[in-house]
N, C-alpha and C positions, 0 to 999 in steps of 0.2 A: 954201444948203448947198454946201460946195466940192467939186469933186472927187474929192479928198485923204480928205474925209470919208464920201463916197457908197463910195468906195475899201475902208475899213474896216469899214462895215456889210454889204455888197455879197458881196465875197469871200470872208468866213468863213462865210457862209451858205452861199455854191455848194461850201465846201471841205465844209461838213458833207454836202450830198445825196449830192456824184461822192464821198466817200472813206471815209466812218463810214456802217456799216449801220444803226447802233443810231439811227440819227437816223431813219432812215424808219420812215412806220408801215407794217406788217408787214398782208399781206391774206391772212385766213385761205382755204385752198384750199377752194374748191367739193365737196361732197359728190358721191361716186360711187355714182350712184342704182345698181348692179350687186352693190353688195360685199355679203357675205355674211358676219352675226353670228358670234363664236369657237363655240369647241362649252364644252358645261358642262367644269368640269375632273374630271380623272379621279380616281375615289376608289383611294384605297392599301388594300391588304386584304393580310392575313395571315390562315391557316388555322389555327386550333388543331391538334395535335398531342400525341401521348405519346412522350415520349422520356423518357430520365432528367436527371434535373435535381439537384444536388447541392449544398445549404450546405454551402459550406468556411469556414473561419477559418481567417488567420494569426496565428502569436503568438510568441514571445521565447519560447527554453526554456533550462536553463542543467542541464549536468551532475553529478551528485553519485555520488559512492561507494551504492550498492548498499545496502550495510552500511557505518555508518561509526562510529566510539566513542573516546572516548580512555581509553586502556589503564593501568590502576591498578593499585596492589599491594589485598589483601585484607586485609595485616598491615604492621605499622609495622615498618621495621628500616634498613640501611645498606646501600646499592647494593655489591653487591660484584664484579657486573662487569655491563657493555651490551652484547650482541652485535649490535646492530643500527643503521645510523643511516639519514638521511633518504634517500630514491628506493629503498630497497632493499625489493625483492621478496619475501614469507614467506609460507608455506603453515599450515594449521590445526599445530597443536602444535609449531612452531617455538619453539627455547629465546630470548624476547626480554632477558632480564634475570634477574638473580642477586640474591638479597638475603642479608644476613649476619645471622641471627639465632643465634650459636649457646646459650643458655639454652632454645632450644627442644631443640640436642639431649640436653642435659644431663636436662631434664624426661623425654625419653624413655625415657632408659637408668636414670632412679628410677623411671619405671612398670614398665618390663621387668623391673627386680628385685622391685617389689614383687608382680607377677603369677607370677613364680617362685616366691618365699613362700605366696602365698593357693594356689599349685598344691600345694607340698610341706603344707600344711596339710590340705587333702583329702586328698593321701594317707596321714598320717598317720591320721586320721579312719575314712576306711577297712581300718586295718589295722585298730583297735581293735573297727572292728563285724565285721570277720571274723574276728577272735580271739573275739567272746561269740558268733559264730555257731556257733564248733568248740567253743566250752564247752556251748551249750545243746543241740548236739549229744550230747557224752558225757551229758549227762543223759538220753538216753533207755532206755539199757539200763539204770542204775541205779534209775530210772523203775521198768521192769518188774521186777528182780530183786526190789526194795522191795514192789510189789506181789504176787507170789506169797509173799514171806514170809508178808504180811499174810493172803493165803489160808489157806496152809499153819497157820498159827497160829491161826487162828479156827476150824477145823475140831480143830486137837487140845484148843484149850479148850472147845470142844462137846460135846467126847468125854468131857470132864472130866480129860486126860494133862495139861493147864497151865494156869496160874494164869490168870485175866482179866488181871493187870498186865505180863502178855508179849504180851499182844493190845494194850493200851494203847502199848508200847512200838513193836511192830510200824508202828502205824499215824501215832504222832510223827515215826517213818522214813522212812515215806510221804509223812507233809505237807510235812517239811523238804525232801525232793527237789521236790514240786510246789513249793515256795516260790521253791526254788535258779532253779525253771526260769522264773517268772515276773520275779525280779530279774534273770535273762540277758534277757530278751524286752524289758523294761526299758530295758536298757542297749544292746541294738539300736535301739531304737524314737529312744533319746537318739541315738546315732552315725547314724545317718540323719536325724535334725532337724538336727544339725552338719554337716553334710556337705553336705545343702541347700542350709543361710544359708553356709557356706563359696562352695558352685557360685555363688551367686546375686552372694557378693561378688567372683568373680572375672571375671563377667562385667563386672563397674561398672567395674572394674578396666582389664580388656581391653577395654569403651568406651571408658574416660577415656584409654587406651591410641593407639586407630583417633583421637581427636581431636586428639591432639596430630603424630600421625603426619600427619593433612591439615594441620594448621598448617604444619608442616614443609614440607609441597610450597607450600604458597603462597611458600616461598622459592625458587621456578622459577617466573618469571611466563614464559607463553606465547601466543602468538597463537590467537585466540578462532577465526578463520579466513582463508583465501586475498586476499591483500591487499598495500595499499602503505602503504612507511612516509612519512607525509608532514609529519612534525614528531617531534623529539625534543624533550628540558624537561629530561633528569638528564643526569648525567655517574655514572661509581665512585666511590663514597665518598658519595655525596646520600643524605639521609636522605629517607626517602619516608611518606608516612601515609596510611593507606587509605582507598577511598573511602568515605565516608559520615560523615567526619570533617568539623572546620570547618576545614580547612588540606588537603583532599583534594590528593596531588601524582600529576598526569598525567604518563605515562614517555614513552610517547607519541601520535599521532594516527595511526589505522589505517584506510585505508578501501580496500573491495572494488576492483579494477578489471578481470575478468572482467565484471563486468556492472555495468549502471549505472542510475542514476535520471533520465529524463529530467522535468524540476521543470518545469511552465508554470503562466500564472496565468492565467486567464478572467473576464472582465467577467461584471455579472447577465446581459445583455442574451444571452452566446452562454452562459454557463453552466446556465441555464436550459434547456438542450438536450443539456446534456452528459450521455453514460451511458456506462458500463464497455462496453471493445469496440470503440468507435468507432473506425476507421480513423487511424492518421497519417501522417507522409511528412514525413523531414524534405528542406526547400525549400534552406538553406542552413545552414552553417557557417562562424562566425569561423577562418581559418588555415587550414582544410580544404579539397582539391580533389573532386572526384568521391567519395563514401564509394559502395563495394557495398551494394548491398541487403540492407536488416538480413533476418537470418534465424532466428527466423518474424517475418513482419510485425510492424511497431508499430503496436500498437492503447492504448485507455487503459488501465489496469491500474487504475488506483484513483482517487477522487477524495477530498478532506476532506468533502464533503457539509455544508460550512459555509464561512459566507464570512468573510474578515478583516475587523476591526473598523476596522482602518483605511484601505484599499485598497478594501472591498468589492469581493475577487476571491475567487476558489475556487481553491483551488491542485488541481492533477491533477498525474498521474503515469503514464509509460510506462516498460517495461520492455527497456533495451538491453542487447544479446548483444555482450561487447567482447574475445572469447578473443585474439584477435592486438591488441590494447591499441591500437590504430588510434587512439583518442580517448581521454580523458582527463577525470578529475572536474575542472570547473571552465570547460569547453568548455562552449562557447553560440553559439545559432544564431537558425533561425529554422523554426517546423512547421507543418505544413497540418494540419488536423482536420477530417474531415467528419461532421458534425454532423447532418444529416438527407440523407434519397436519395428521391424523389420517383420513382417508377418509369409508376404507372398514374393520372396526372392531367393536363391538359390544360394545354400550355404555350401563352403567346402572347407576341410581344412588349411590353418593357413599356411602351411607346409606343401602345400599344391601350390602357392603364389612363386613366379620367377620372375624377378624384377627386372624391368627396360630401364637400361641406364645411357646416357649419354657420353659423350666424351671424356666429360671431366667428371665422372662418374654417377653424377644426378640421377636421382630415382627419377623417372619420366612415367612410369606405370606399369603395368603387371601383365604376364599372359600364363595360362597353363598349357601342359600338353596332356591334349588330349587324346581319350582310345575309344576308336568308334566299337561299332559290333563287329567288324572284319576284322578286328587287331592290327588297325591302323592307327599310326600316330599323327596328331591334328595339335599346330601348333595355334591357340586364339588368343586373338589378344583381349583383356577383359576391364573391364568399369567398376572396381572396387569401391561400394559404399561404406563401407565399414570393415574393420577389421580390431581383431584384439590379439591375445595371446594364442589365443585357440583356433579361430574359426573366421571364415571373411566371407561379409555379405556379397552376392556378385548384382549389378545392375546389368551389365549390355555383356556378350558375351560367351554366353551358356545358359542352357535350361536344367530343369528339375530329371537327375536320368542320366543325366552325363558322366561318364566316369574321366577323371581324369589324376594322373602320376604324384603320386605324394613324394617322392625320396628320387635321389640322383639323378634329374631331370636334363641335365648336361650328358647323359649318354645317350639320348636319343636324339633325334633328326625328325624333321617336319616329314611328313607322308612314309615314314618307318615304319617297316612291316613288321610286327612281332609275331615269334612263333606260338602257336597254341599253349604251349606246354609251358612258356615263360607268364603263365599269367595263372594266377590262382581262383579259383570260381570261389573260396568261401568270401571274394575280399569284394568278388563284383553281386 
């Protein structure tokens, strides 16, 4: 072997000892027969507590008019004038619109004449039953004269002074008066039956009268109430056809804006909690800085109690107070709802919860481990009413005072004794 070549095997050897660590073998250090084992590690404990605890939901709301409709005529005719157009502002009986029908007033002024007629008809009627009333009047003293003849005469043909046939005639005297009086009573009795079906025709009359007179006003269409105009559809001279037609024409769109609808929609999952009352707040609004504090509070006002067919949401409803018009139908935001309040149950973190699972892994329910005052560990199982990211209400299961294991809960055992030392006093 030469040199040259002892040279090349030689030196990269002693380069790997003196310069590369990773070349030597590494001798592990001598044990220190002194040292002293870690201590157990410390368990994390939280205390149950009552405080209040609140499900909120957020959700999308969108504002609507209060009241909203689109404003018809009630009678077909020709726009004869618009007083109104769209952003403009009108209070309940406001004149919106004009219509030209005039055959309506034509029709009225043929009832008003013919209610004059059926009145001078009754009066005539009347004169004629107080004329047989002053006839059947004179018939009473003729009445009696008639009758003491008849007296007078029957006593002198008793006496034998006159013939029977002046008593005959006496008393022919007397029936023709009683007759006269019954043909007057008669003809009362008829002038009171005309007089009747007269009144009774002039009331039909003076109906069909008041019907046409409302027809009439339906030729002033007015604002139903306090509102904004937020569409118009006619112009003068449009022919309009009322609603309930197949050509119904809308004059315009009215909606409240003192006060407003606030419209949200809610899943099953929070609507199933939802009840009239419930607290709201709105979180935010599109285009809106700071809004004051609705006054009285928003709470729900109404819910459909039915879900959409397509969505499967529930739509609900709050009631906003918008007198300085601050917002606007059509404004949308964003609302908090609180949905249940938790005042007297025992809260823990929700990092104490250790989920019961089934076979196929299904969440079945929840239990902690608990540490009495002997520093013992107490496996319970628990009735969570609620929970969020943070914190979980407990129903059945633990009281107020309980401490129970926040962190690594799989290292302990049901009735596990812990040692004094593994547990920290500032955490109990």
């Amino acid at each position: 072997m030469t040199i040259s070549h002892l040279t090349r095997v030689i030196f990269p050897g002693l380069a790997c000892l003196l310069f590369l660590p990773g070349c030597q073998q590494a001798t592990p250090p001598a044990p220190d027969k002194g040292a002293v084992a870690p201590p157990a590690a410390t368990v994390q404990l939280a205390t149950a507590e009552l405080k209040l605890v609140e499900r909120r939901v957020r959700i999308p709301f969108t504002l609507v008019g209060y009241q909203q409709i689109d404003v018809t005529s009630r009678i077909d005719g020709h726009l004869l004038a618009v007083h109104y157009d769209i952003g403009d502002q009108v209070v309940a009986g406001d004149l919106l619109a004009e219509l030209h029908v005039p055959e309506l007033g034509v029709e009225i002024e043929r009832q008003q004449q013919v209610i004059v007629e059926a009145e001078r008809a009754i009066e005539s009627r009347r004169a004629e039953q107080q004329q047989a009333v002053t006839h059947l009047a004179e018939q009473d003293p003729l009445l009696e004269l008639r009758g003491r003849e008849l007296r007078r005469i029957s006593n002198l043909v008793e006496a034998g002074a006159l013939e029977k046939e002046k008593q005959d005639e006496a008393e022919f005297a007397l029936a023709a008066v009683e007759a006269t009086r019954v043909r007057i009573g008669a003809e009362i009795a008829t002038a009171g039956a005309h007089i009747r079906r007269a009144e009774a025709q002039l009331a039909v009359e003076q109906v069909e009268l008041r019907r046409r007179q409302v027809l009439a006003s339906y030729t002033r269409i007015e604002a139903p109430f306090d509102g904004s105009i937020t569409a118009r559809h006619v112009h003068p001279g449009s022919f309009v056809e009322p609603a309930g037609g197949e050509a119904t024409t809308a004059l315009y769109e009215l909606e409240s804006t003192d006060r407003l609808r606030m419209v949200m929609f809610l899943p099953l999952a929070d609507a199933s909690s939802l009840e009239t009352g419930q607290s709201v707040a709105i979180v935010s609004m599109q285009g809106q800085g700071t809004l004051p504090a609705p006054e009285p509070p928003l709470a729900i006002a109404r819910t459909s109690q039915a879900f959409q067919r397509g969505s499967r949401m529930m739509r609900a409803e709050a009631d906003l107070e918008n007198p300085g018009r601050l917002v606007k139908p059509g404004d949308y935001g964003v609302a908090e709802i609180v949905l249940e309040r938790f005042e007297d149950q025992p809260v823990i973190p929700v990092s104490a919860l250790v989920p019961r699972t089934t076979a196929d892994g299904t969440v079945e329910g929840y239990f902690v481990m608990l540490v009495d005052q002997g520093h013992q560990v107490w496996r319970s199982d628990l009735k969570v009413l609620y929970q969020d990211n943070n914190v979980a209400v407990i129903g059945d299961g633990l009281e107020a005072g309980d401490q129970v294991i926040t962190a690594n809960q799989d290292q302990y055992q049901d009735r596990q004794k812990l040692a004094p030392g593994q547990l920290d006093s500032s955490d109990r």
